[in-house]
C-alpha positions in Angstrom: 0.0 0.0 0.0 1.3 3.5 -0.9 2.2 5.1 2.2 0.9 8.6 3.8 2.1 11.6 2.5 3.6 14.0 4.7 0.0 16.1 5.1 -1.6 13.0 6.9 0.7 12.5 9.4 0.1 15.2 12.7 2.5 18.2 12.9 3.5 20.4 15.0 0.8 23.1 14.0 -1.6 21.0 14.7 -0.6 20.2 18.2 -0.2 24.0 19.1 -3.5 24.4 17.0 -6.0 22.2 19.4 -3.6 23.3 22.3 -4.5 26.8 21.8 -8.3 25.2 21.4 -7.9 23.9 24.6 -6.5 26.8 26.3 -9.3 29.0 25.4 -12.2 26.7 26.5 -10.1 26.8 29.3 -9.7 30.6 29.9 -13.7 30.9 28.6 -14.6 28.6 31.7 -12.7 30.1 33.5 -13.6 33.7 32.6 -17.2 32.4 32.3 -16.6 31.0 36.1 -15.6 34.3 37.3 -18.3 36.2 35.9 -21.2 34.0 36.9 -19.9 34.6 40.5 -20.9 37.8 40.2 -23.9 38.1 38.0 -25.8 34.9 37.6 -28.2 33.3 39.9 -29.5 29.7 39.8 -26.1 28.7 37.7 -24.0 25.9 37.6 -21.0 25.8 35.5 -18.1 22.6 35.5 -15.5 21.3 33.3 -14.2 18.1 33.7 -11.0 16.7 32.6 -9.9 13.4 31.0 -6.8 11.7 29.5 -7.1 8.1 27.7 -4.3 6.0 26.7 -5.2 3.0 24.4 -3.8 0.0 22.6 -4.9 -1.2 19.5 -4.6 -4.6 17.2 -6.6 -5.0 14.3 -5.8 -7.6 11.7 -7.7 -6.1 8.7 -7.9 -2.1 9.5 -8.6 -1.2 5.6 -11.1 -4.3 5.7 -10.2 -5.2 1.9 -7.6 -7.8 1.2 -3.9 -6.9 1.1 -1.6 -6.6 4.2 -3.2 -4.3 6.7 -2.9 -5.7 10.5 -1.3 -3.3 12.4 -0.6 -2.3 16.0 -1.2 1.0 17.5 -1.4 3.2 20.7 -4.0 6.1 20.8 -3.7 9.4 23.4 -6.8 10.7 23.9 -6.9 14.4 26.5 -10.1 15.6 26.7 -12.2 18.3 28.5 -16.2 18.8 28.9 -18.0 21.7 30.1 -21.1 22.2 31.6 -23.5 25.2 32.1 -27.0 25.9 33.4 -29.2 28.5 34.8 -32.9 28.7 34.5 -33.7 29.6 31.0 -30.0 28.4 29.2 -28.0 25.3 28.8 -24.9 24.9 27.3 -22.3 21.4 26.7 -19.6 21.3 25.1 -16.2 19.3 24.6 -12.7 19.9 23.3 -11.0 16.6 22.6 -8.3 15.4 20.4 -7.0 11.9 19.7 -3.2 11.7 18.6 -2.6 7.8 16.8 -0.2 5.9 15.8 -0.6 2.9 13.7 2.8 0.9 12.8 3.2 -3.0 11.2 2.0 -3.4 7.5 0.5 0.5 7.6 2.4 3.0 9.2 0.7 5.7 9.7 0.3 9.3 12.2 -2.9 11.5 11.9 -4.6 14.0 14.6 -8.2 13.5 15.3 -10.0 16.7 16.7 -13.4 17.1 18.2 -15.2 20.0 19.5 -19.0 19.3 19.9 -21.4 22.0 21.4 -24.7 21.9 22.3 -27.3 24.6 23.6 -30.4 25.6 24.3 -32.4 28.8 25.5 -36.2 28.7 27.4 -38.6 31.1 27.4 -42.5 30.6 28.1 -43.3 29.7 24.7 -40.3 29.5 22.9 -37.0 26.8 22.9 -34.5 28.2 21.0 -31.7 25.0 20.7 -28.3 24.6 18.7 -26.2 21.6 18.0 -23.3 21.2 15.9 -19.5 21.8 15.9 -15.9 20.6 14.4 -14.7 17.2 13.7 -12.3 15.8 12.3 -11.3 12.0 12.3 -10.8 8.9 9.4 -13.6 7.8 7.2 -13.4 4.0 8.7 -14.7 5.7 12.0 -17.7 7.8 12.2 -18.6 7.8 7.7 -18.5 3.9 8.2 -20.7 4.5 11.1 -22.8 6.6 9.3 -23.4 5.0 5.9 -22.3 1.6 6.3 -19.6 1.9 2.9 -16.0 1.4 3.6 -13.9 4.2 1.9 -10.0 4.8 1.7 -8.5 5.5 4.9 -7.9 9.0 4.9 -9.0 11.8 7.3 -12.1 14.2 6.7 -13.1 17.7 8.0 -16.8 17.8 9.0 -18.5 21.3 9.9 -22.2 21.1 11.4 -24.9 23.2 12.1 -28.4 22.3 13.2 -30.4 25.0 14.7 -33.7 24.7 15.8 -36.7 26.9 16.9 -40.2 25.0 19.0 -42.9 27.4 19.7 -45.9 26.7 21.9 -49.5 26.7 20.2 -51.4 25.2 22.9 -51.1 22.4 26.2 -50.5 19.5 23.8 -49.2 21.0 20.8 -46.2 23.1 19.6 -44.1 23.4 16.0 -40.5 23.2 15.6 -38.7 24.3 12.9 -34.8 23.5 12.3 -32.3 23.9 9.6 -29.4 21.8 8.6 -25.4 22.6 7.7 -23.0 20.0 7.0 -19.8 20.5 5.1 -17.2 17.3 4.6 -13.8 18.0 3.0 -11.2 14.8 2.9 -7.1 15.2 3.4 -5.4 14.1 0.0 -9.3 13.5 -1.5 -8.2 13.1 -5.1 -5.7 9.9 -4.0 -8.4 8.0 -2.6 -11.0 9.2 -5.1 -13.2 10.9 -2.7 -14.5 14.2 -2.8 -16.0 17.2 -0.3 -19.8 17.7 -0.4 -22.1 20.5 1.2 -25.8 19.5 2.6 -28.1 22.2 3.1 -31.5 21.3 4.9 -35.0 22.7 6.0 -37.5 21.0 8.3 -40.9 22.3 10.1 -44.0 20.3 11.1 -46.2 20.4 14.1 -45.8 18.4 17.4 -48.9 16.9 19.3 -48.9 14.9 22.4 -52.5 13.5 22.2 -51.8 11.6 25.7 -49.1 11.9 28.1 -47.5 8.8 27.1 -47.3 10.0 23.4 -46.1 12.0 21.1 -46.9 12.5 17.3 -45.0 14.6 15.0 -45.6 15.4 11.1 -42.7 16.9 9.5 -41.9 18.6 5.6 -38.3 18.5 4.6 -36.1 19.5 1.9 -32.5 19.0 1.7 -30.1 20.1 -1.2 -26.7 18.5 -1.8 -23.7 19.9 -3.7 -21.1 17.7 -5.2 -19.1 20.2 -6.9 -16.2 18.2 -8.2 -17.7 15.7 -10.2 -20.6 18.4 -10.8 -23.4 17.2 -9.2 -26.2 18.2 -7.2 -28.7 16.4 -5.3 -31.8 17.5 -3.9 -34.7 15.3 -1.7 -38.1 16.5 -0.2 -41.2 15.1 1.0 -42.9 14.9 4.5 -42.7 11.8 7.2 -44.8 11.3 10.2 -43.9 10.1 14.0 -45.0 8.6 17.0 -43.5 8.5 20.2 -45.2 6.1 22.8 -44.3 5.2 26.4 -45.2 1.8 27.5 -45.0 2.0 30.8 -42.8 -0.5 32.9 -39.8 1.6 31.4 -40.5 0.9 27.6 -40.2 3.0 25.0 -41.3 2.7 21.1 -40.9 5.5 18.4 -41.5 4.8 14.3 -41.5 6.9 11.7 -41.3 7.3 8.0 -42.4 8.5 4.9 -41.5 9.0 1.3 -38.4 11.3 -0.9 -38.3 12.5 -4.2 -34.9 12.3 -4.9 -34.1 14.3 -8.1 -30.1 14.8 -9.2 -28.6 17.0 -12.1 -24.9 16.1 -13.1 -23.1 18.9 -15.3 -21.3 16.2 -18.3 -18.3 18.4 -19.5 -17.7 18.1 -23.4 -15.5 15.4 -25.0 -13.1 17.2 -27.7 -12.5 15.9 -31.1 -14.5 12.8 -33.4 -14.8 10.9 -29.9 -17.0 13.7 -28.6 -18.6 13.9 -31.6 -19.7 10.2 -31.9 -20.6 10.0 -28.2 -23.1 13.1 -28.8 -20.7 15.0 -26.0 -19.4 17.8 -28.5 -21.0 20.3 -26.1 -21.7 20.9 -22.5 -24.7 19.7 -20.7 -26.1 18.4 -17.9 -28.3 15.4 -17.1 -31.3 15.3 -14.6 -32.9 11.7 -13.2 -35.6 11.4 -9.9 -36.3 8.7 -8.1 -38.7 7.9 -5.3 -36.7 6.6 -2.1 -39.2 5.4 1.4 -37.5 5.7 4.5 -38.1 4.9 8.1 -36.6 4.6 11.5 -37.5 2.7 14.6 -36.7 1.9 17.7 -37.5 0.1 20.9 -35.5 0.5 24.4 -36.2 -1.3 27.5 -34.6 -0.1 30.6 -34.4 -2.7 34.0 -33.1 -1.9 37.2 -29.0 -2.1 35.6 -29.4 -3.5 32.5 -30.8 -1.5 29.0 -31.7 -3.2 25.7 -32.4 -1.1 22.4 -33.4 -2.5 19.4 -33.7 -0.2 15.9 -33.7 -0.2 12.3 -33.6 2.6 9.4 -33.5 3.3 5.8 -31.9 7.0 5.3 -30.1 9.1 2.7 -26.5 10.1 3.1 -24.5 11.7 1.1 -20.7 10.6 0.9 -17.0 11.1 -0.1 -17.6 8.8 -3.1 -19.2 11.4 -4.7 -22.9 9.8 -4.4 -26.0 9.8 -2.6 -26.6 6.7 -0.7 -29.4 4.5 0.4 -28.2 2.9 3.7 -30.4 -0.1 5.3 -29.7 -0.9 9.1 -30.6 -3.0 11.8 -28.7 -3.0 15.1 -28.9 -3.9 19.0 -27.1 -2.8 22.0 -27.6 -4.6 25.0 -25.5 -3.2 28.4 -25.5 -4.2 32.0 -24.2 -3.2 35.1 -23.0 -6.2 37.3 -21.6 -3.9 40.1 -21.3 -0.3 40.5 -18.1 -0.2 39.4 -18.0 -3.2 36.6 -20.3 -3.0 33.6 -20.2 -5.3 30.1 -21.8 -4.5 27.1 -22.5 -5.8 23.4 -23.5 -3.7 20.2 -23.7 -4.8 16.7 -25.2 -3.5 13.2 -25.8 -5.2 9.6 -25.7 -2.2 6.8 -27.0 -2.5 3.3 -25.7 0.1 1.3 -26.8 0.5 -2.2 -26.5 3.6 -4.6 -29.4 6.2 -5.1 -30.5 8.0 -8.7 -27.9 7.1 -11.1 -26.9 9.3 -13.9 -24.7 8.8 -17.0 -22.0 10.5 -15.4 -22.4 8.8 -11.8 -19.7 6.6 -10.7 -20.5 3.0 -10.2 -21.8 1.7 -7.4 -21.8 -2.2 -5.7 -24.4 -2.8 -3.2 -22.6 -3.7 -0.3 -22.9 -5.5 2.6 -21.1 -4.7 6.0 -21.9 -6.0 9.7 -20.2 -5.2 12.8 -20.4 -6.3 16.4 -18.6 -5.9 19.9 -18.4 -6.3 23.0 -16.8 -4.7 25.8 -16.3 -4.5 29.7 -15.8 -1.2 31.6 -13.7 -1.3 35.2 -13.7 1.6 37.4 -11.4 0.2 39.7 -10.1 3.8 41.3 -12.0 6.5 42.1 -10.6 8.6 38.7 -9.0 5.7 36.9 -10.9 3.4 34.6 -10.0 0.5 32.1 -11.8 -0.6 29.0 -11.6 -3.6 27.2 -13.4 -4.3 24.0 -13.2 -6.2 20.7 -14.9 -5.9 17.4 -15.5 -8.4 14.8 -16.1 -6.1 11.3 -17.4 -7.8 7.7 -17.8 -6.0 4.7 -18.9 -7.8 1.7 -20.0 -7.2 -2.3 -21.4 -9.8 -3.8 -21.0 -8.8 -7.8 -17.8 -9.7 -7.3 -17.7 -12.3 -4.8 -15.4 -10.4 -2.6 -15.9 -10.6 1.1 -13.2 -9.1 3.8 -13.5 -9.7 7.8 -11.2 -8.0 10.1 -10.6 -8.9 14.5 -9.8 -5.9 16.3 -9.1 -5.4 20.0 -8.3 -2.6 22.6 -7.4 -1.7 25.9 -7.8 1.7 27.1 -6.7 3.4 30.9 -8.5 6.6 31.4 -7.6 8.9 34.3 -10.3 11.5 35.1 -9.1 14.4 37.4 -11.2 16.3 40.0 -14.1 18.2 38.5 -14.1 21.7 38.6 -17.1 23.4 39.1 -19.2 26.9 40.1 -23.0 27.2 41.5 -24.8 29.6 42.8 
């Protein structure tokens, strides 16, 4: 396998970079801690700090044949805040992994994450924001996300949800929210994987009929941009939702509805006779629609340590291959807690991933299979200091052409979590 260029690997400027990250959520808290002193009432404001050290085996880390096992060690420092008064809540994180993989891949790369979430009551209205910065490998949270294995490189993800609920009556209220996600990929055009901008609109009504339920009918309209390989995507249609409460500490939701998925792909002309005989002697575009359904469910049972969640979708994604995707998935978690300091847990999923409205220009697409499942076991065995063990069996396979890869991974993480600090008035 070609090995990393020198962009993938984590410099210097990037270490001072979520240094100087950290160092201002630092100085905000602590500025922020300061002022509430003074000012707020009914606040409370924390941070607490982490640091993870993990090692990793997995024999099959690209999940495709050739020579990929590899070792590696992970350091993970971390920081989460905390704040709340009356009317506004605010989390956020600042965390950055630094990894090293070394045996048939060797490899360095940074991951940074800096989540945020907030939200502002008044009588009426819930004003609430979640989004942030992340960067980290496509085999981590894009595999999550769409079930398709892509090259192992690192993407840039920007995100922006905000949202608006407004009271009508008792039992009903509307919410509105809008939707910002923009994906860039380190050394893109090696791996054949390209950046891509969503744009998205929702707004329906929300009616709890009971107090056990909740049903929700929501309009949406998303627009994707692909601009290197010219295309653009867009999807709209409305979905209903119900919520239910089961008592016994059950709980149900479904919902669902139908997309019309219409794409437009700009087809750049082909000089000379070829262009000519192909009927590409000019510029032009191409437009196809297709109807997608999809759905999500879920069911979750809490006992008095242990929770089990079942759930399944069908959903839309775009992704670095420069297509939009329609990603089946079914998956379980199941955790318990055999002491208060010793819990084990299992999680698994089975993704079908198949391309969505092909156009002449549209780059071929496999459906593919790809199931995951592991289980783990949690030790707090000090009163900061934790170990994690866990192991993950992954499969990804494409039938067309008889090709099916499995990888075994394992790790074993030590995390040290230092006194909290925290304000309240």
């Amino acid at each position: 396998m070609e090995r990393p260029s020198v962009e993938d690997s984590p410099t210097c400027s990037w270490s001072r970079a979520w240094l100087g990250v950290l160092a201002g959520f630092c100085g905000l808290g602590a500025l922020t801690l300061g002022t509430v002193r003074d000012q707020a009432a009914a606040a409370e404001w924390s941070a607490a700090p982490t640091l993870s050290v993990k090692g990793v085996y997995n024999s099959n880390l690209l999940i495709n044949d050739g020579d990929n096992e590899v070792l590696g060690h992970w350091v993970t420092p971390a920081v989460k805040f905390k704040g709340a008064t009356e009317a506004l809540a605010v989390e956020a994180e600042t965390r950055a992994d630094f990894v090293h993989y070394y045996g048939d891949i060797d490899r360095e790369f940074t991951n940074l994450h800096f989540p945020l979430k907030a939200s502002y009551r008044s009588d009426r209205h819930t004003l609430g924001f979640q989004g942030g910065f992340h960067r980290d490998n496509t085999l981590r949270s894009e595999l999550q996300e769409t079930g398709l294995v892509l090259g192992f490189t690192q993407r840039s993800t920007w995100t922006a949800v905000p949202t608006w609920r407004v009271g009508l009556t008792e039992r009903t209220s509307w919410e509105s929210s809008y939707q910002f996600t923009d994906a860039q990929y380190q050394d893109g055009q090696r791996f054949g994987l390209v950046g891509y901008q969503v744009h998205g609109v929702t707004s329906g009504p929300i009616y709890h009929p009971t107090e056990l339920d909740e049903v929700q009918v929501t309009g949406l309209y998303t627009l994707v941009r692909i601009p290197t390989v010219g295309l653009e995507s867009t999807y709209y249609g409305a979905q209903g939702g119900w919520t239910h409460d089961f008592g016994h500490q059950v709980t149900g939701s479904i919902s669902g509805g139908g997309r019309l998925v219409s794409s437009t792909q700009d087809l750049p002309a082909i000089p000379g006779v070829v262009g000519i005989l192909l009927g590409r002697s000019t510029d032009r575009s191409e437009t196809s629609q297709e109807v997608v359904w999809v759905y999500r469910g879920s069911l979750r049972k809490q006992f008095e340590r242990t929770m089990l969640q079942i759930d399944g979708s069908r959903e839309i994604n775009p992704s670095g291959f420069g297509r939009l995707l329609g990603t089946d998935r079914v998956g379980a978690s199941l955790s318990h807690n055999m002491t208060e300091k010793l819990s084990v847990s299992v999680a698994g999923a089975l993704y079908f991933v198949s391309g969505i409205t092909t156009t002449e220009g549209s780059r071929p697409l496999a459906k593919t299979r790809f199931f995951s499942v592991s289980p783990s076991l949690s030790w707090k065995f000090a009163e900061w200091w934790a170990l994690d063990v866990s192991y993950t069996y992954g499969e990804r396979a494409v039938d067309s052409i008889d090709q099916q890869n499995g990888s075994h991974s394992t790790f074993i993480m030590v995390t040290y979590g230092g006194e909290q600090w925290s304000v309240s008035r």
